[in-house]
DRENDO-147404 format. One line per 3 residues: number of its first residue (from 0); for each residue x, y, z of N, C-alpha, C, CB. Coordinates in steps of 0.05 Angstrom, whole numbers, plus 5000, padded with zeros to 4 digits. Each point is the difference from the previous one (the first is absolute). Glycine has a CB too. Example, Ala and Ser with C-alpha at 12.3 -4.5 7.8 and 13.67 -1.06 7.14 Angstrom:
<atoms>
0 = 5264 4886 5156 4982 5024 5000 5018 5024 5000 4962 4977 5025 ~ 5031 5044 4961 5016 5024 5001 4985 5022 5014 5024 4987 4957
</atoms>
This chain:
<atoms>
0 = 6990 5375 1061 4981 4981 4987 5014 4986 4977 4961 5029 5013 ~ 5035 4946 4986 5011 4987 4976 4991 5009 4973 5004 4965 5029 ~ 5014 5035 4954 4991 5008 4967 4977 4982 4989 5049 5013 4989
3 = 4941 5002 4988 4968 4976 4991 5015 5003 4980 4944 5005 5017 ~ 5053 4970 4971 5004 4995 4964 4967 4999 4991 5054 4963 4997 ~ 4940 5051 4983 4970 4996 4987 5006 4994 4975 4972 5031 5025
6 = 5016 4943 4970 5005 4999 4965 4969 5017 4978 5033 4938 5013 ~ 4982 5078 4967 4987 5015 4984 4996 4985 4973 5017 5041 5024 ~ 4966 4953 4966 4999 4988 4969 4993 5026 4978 4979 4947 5019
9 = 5048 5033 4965 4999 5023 4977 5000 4982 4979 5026 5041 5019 ~ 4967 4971 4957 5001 4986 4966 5022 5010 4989 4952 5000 4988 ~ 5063 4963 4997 5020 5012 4998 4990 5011 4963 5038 4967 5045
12 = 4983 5045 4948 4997 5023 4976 4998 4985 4978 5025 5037 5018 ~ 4987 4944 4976 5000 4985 4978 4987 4977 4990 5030 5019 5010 ~ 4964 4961 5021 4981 4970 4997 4982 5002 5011 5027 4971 4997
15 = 4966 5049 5019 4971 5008 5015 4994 4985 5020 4981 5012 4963 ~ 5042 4970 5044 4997 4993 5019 5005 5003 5030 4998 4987 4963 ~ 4984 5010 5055 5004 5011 5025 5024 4979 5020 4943 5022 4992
18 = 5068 5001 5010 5028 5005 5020 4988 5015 5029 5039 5010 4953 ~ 4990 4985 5068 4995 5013 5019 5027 5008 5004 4960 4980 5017 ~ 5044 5049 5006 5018 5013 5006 4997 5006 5027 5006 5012 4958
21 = 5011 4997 5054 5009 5015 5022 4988 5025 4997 5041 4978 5004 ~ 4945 5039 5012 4998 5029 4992 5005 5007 5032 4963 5004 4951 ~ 5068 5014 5055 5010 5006 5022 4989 5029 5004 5040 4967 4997
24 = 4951 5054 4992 4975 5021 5008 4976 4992 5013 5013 5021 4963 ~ 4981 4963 5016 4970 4983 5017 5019 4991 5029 4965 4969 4947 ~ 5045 5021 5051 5008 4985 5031 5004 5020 5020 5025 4962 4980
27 = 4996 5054 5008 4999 5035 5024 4971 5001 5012 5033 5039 4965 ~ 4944 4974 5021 4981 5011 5000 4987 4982 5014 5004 5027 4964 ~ 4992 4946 5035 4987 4982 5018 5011 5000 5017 4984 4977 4978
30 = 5047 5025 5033 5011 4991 5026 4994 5024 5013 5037 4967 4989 ~ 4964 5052 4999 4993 5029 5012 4968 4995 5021 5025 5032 4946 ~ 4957 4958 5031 4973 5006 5011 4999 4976 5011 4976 5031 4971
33 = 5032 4957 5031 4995 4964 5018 5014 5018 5028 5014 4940 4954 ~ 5008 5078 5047 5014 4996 5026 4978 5030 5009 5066 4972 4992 ~ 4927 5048 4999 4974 5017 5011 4983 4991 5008 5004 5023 4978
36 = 4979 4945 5009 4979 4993 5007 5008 4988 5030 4981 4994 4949 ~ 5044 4987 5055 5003 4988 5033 5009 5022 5011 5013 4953 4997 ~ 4989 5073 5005 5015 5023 5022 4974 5008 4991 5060 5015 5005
39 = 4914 4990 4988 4977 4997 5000 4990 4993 5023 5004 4994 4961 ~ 4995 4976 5033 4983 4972 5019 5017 5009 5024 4988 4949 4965 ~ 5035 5054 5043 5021 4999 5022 4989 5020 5024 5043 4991 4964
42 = 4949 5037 5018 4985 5029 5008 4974 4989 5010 5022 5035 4962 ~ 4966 4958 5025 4968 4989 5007 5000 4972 5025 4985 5013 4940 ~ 5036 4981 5054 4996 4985 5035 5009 5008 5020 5001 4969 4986
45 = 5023 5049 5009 5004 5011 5020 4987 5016 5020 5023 4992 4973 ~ 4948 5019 5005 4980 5022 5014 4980 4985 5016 5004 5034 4961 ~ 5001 4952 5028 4973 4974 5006 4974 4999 4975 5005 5013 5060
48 = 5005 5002 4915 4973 4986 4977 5002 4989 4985 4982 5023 5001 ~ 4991 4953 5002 4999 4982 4990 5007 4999 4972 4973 4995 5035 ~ 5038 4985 4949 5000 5001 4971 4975 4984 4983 5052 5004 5009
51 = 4929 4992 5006 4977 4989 4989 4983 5011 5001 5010 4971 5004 ~ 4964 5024 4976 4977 5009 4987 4982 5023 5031 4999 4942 4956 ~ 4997 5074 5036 4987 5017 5020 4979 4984 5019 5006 5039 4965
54 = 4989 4956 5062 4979 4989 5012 4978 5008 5001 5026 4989 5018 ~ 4959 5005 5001 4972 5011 4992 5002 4992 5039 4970 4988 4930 ~ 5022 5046 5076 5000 4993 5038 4976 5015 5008 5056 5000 5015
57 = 4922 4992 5002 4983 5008 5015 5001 5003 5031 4982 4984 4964 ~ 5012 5045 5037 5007 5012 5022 4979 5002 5024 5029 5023 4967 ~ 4955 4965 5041 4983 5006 5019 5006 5024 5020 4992 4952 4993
60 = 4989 5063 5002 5003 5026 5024 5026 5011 4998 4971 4980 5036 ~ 5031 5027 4939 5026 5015 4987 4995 5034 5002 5008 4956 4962 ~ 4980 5052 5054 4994 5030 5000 5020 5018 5018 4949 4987 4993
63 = 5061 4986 5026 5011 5019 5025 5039 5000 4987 4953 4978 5054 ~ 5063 5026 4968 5021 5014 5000 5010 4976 4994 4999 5042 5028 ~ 4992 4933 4981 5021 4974 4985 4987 5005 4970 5007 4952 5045
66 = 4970 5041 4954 5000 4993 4962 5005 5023 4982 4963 4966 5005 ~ 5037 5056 5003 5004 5023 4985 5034 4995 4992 4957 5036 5027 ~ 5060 4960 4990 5029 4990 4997 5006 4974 4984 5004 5021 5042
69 = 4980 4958 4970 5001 4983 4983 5004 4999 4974 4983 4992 5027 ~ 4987 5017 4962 4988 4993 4982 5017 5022 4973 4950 4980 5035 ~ 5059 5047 4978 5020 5009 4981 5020 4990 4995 4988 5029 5008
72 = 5027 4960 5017 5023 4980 4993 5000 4989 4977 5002 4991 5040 ~ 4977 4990 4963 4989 4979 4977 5001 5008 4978 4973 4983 5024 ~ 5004 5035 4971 4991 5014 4967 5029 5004 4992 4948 5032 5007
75 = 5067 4986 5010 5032 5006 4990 5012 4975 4984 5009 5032 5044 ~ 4990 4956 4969 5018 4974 4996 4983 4985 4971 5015 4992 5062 ~ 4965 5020 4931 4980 4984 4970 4979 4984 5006 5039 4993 4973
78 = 4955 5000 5051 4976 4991 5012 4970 5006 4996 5034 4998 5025 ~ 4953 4985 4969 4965 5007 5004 5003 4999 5029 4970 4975 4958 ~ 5011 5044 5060 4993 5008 5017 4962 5005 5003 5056 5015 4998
81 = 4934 4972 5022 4971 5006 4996 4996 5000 5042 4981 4967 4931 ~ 5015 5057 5071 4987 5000 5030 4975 5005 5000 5035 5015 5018 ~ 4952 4962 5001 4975 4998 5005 4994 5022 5030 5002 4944 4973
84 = 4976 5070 5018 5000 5024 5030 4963 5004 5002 5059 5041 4989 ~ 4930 4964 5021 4972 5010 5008 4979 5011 4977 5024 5012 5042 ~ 4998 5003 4953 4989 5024 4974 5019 5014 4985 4964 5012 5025
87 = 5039 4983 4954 5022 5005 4976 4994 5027 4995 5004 4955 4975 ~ 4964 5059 5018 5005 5021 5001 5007 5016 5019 4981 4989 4974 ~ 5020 5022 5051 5006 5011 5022 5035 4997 5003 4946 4990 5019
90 = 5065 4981 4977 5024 4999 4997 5017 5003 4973 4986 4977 5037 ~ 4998 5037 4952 5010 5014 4973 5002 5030 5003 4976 4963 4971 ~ 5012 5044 5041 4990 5025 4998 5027 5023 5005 4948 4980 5017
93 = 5047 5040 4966 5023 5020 5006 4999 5002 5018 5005 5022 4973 ~ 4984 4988 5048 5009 5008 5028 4986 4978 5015 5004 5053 4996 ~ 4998 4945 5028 4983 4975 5025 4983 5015 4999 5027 4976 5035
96 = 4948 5012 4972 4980 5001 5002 4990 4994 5031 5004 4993 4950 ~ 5001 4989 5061 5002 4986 5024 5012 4991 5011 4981 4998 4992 ~ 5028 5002 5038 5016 4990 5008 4991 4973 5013 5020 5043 4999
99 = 4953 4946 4994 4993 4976 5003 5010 4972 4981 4965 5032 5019 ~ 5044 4973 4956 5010 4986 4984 5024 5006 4994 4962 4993 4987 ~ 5052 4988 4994 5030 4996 4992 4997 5025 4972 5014 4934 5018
102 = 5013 5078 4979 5008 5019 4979 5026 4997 4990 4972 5030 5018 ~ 5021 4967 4963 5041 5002 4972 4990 5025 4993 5017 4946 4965 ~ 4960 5062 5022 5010 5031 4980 5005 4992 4967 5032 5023 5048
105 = 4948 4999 4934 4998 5001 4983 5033 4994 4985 4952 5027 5013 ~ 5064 5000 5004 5026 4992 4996 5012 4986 4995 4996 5016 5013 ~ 5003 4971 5013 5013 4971 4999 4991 4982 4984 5009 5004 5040
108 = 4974 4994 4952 4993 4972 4976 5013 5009 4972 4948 4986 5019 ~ 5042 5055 4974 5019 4998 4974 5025 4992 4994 4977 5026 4997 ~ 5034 4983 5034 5035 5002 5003 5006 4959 4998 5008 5061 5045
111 = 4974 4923 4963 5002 4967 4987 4986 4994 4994 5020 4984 5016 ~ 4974 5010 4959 4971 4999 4977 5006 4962 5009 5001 5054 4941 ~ 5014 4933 5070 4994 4980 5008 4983 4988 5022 5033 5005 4979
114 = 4960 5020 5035 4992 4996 5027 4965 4996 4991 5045 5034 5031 ~ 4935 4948 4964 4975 4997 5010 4986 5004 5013 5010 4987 4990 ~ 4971 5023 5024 4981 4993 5021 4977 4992 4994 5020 5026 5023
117 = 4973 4952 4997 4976 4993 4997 4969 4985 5021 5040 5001 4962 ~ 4941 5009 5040 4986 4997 5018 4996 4971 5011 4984 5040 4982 ~ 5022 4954 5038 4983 4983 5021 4990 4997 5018 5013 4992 4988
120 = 4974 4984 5023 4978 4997 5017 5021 5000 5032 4960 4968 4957 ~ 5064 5018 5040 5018 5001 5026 4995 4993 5026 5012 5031 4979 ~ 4971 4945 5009 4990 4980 5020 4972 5008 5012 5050 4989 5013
123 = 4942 5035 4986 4969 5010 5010 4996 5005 4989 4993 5010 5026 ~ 4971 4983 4965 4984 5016 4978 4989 5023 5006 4991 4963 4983 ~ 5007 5038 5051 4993 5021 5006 5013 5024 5000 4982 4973 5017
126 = 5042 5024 4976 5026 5032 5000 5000 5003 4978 5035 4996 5030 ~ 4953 4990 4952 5005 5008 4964 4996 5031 5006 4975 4952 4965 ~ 5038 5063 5012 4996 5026 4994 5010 5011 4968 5005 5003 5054
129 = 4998 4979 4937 5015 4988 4975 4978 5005 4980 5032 4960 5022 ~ 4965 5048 4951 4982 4990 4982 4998 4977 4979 4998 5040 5011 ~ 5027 4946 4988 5005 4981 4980 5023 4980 5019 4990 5035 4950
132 = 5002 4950 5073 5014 4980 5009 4980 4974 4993 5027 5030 5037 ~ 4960 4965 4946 4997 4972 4985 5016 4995 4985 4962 4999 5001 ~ 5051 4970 5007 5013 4985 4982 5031 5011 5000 4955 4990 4972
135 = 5053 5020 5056 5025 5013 5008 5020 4976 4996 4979 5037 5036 ~ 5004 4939 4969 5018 4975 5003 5006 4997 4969 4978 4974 5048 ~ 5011 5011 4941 5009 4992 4966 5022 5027 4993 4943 4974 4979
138 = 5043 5056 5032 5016 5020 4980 5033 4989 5015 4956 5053 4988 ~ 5045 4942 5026 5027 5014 5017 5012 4971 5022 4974 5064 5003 ~ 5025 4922 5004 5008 4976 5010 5004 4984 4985 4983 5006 5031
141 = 4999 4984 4945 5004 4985 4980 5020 4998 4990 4969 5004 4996 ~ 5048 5021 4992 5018 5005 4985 5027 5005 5017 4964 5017 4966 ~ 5031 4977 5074 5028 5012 5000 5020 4983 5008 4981 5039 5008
144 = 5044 4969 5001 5022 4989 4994 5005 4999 5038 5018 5020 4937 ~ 4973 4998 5065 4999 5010 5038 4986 5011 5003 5032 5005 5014 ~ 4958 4999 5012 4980 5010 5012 5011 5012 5035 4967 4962 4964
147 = 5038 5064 5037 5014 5007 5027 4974 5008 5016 5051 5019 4981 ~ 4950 4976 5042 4968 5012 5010 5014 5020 5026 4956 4948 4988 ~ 5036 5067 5009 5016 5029 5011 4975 5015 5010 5044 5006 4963
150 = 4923 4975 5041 4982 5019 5008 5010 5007 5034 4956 4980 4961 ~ 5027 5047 5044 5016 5013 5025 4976 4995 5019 5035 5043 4977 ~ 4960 4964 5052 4978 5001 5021 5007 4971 5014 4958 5031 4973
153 = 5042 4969 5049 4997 4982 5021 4968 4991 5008 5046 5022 5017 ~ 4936 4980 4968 4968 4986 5012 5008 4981 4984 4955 5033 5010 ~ 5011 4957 4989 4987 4968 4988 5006 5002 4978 4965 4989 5021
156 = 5031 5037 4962 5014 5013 4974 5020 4984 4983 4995 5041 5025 ~ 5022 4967 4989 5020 4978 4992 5006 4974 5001 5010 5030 5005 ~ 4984 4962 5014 4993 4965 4989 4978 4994 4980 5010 4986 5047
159 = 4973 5029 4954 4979 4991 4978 5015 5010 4973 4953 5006 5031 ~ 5058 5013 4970 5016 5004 4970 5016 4972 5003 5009 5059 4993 ~ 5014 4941 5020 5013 4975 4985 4987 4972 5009 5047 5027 4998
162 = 4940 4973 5004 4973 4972 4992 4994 5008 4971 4967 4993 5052 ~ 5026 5023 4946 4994 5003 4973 5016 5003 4972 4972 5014 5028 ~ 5055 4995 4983 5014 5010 4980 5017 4961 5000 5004 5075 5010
165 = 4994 4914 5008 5008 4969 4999 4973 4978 4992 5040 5013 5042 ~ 4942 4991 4965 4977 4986 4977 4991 5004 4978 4989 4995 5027 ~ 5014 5036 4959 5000 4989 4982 5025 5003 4974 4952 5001 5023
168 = 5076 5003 4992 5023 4997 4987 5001 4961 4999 5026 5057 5021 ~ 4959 4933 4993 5003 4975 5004 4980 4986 4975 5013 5008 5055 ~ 4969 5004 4940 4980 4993 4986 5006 5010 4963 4968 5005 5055
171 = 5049 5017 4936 5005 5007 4981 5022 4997 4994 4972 5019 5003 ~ 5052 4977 5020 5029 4996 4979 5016 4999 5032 4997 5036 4938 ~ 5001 4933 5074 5014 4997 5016 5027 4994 5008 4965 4998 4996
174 = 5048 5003 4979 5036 5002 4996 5011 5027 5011 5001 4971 4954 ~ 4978 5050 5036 5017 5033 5011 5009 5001 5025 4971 5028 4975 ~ 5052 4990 5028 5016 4994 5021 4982 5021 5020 5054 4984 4974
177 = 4935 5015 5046 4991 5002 5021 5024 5023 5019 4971 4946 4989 ~ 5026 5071 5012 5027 5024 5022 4969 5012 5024 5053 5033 4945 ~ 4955 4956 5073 4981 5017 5025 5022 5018 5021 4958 4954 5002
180 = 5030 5070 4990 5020 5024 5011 4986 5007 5023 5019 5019 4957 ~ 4992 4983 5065 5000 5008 5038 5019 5025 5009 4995 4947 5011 ~ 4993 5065 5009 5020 5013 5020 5013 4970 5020 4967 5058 5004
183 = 5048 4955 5005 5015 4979 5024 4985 5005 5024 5050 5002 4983 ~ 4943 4974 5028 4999 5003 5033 5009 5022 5014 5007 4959 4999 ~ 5010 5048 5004 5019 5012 5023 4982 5027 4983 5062 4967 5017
186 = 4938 5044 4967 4997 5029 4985 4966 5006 5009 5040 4991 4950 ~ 4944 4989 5052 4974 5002 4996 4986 5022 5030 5003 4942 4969 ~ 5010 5062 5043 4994 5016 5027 5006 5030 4985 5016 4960 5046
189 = 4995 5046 4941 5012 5024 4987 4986 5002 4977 5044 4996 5019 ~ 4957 4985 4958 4967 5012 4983 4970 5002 5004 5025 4987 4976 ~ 4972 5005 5044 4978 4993 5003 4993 4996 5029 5004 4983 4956
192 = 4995 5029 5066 5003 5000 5030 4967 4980 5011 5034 5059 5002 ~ 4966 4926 5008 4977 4995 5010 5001 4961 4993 4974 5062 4990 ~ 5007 4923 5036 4988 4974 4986 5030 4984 4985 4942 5026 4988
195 = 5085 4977 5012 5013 4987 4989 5010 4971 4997 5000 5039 5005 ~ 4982 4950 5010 5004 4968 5009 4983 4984 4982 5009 5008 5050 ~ 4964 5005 4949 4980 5008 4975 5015 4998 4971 4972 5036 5032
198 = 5045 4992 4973 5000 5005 4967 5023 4982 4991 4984 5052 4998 ~ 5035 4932 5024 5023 4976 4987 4984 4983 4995 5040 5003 5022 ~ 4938 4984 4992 4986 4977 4996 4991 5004 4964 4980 4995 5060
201 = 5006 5023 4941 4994 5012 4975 5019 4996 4973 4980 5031 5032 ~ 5042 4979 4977 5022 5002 4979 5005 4963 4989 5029 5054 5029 ~ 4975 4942 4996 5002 4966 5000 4987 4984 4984 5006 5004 5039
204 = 4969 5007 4960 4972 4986 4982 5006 5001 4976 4965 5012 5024 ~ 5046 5015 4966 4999 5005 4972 5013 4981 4992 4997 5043 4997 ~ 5034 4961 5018 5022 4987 4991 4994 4961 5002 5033 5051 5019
207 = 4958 4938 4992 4988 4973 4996 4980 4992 4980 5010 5002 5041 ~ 4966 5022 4952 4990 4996 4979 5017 4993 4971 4968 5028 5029 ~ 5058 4985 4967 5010 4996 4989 5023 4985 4992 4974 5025 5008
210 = 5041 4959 5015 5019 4978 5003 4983 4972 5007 5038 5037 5017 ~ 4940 4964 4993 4975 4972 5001 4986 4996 4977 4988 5007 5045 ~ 5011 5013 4930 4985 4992 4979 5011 5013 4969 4959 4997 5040
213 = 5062 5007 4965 5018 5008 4970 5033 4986 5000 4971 5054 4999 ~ 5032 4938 4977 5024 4988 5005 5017 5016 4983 4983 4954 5011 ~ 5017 5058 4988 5019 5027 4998 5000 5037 5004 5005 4960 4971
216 = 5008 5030 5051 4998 5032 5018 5027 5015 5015 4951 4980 5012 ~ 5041 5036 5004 5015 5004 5009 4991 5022 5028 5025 4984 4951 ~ 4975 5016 5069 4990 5012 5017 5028 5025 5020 4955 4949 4996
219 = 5038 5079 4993 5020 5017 5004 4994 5023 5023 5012 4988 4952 ~ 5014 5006 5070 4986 5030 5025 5021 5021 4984 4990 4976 5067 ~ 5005 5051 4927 5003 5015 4999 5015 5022 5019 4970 4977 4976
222 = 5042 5048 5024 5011 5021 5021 4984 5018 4983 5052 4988 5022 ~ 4935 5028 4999 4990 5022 4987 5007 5022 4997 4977 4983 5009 ~ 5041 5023 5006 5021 5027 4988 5021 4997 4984 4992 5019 5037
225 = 5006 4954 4944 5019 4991 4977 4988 4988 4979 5032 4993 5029 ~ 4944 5033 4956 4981 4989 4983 5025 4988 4979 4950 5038 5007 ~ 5057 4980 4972 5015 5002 4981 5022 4965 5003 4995 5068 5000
228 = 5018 4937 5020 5012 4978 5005 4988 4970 5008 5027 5039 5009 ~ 4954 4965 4997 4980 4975 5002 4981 4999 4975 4998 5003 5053 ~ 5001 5020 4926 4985 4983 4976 5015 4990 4980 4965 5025 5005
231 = 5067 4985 5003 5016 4982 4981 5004 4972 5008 5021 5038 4988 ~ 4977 4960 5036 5004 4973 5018 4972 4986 4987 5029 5019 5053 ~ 4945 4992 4943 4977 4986 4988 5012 4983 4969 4963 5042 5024
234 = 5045 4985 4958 5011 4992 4970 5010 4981 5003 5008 5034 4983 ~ 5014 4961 5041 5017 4981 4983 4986 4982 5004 5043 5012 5001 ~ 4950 4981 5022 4978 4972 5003 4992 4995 4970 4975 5011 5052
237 = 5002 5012 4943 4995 4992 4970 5012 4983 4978 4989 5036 5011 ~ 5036 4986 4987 5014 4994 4981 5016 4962 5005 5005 5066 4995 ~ 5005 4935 5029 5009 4976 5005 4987 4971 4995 5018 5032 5027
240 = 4946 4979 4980 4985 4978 5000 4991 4990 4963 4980 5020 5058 ~ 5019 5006 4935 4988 4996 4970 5021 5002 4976 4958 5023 5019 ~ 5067 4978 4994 5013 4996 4976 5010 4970 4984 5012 5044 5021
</atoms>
């Protein structure tokens, strides 16, 4: 690294008047921490984290085996994290409770005090099970930076979530970057056996709801026996789009 000259002002002793000098300690000590701070920055891109202000990301149907990965990823990295799921309490809860709803675990939230949850409606009013999903929108779309929608099920379910999670991201803060997360074609006979001509059509919908009416997105197929490696493949999107 090249040497820094810093000029130091000093009084001189006799006319009081201000002089300047060389001070070559000071200069060590800065070149020192100026060349830590870039083998710093150098380390932090290398990993892939960002050097800017923490984001703010909403997780739709963050309960299952993608957002649980995700969303620690994230918090790790200094992130606000807020997943929207059915019922916050039940997906809080020390142990499952049901295997009808999504679960992180008491655990898991202490172990990332960044991680949120929070109730919504998820496109049916009829599935509410939630006690406080009013005004899910203002708390949690308003403020975010992204929005990954990772809700899981092949019914009507899911298109009506991302109808919803795209009207009214559209209606409160339509710059957020938009991520709609899929299995792949080819995989869908293997998670899910049955009706699969159905459930692409399906997938298809989501993914147009969101490239026909947001202008910033990104529409992602997934491998499902390469969670870990496909939610870093999510990040960087993130990171790439919002930096």
């Amino acid at each position: 690294f090249p040497q820094l000259f810093v000029l130091s002002r000093v009084v001189h002793p006799h006319d009081q008047h201000c002089t300047t000098k060389y001070s070559r300690n000071t200069t060590q000590q800065l070149t020192i921490m100026v060349s830590n701070s870039i083998l710093i920055q150098l380390i932090l891109a290398a990993v892939g984290t960002p050097l800017a202000h923490g984001f703010s990301i909403v997780i739709p149907g963050g309960t299952g085996i993608i957002g649980e990965t995700l969303s620690s990823s994230l918090a790790n990295d200094g992130h606000d994290v807020t997943i929207l799921c059915r019922n916050a309490f039940l997906a809080s809860a020390p142990n499952r409770a049901s295997g009808d709803f999504g679960w992180l675990g008491l655990g898991f939230l202490e172990k990332h005090p960044g991680i949120k949850l929070r109730d919504w409606d998820g496109g049916d009013l009829l599935d509410i099970v939630g006690q406080d999903w009013i005004g899910w929108q203002e708390d949690t779309l308003a403020k975010a930076d992204a929005v990954v929608n990772v809700v899981g099920g092949y019914t009507e379910q899911r298109e009506m979530a991302a109808e919803r999670i795209v009207r009214e991201s559209l209606r409160v803060n339509p710059t957020a970057l938009q991520i709609t997360v899929s299995p792949k074609d080819d995989e869908l006979r293997m998670i899910t056996p049955g009706a699969e001509s159905t459930k692409i059509a399906r997938l298809k919908q989501c993914e147009d709801l969101v490239s026909f009416n947001c202008a910033n997105f990104e529409n992602m197929r997934l491998e499902a026996n390469r969670v870990e490696e496909e939610c870093d493949r999510i990040k960087a999107v993130i990171y790439d789009r919002l930096k």
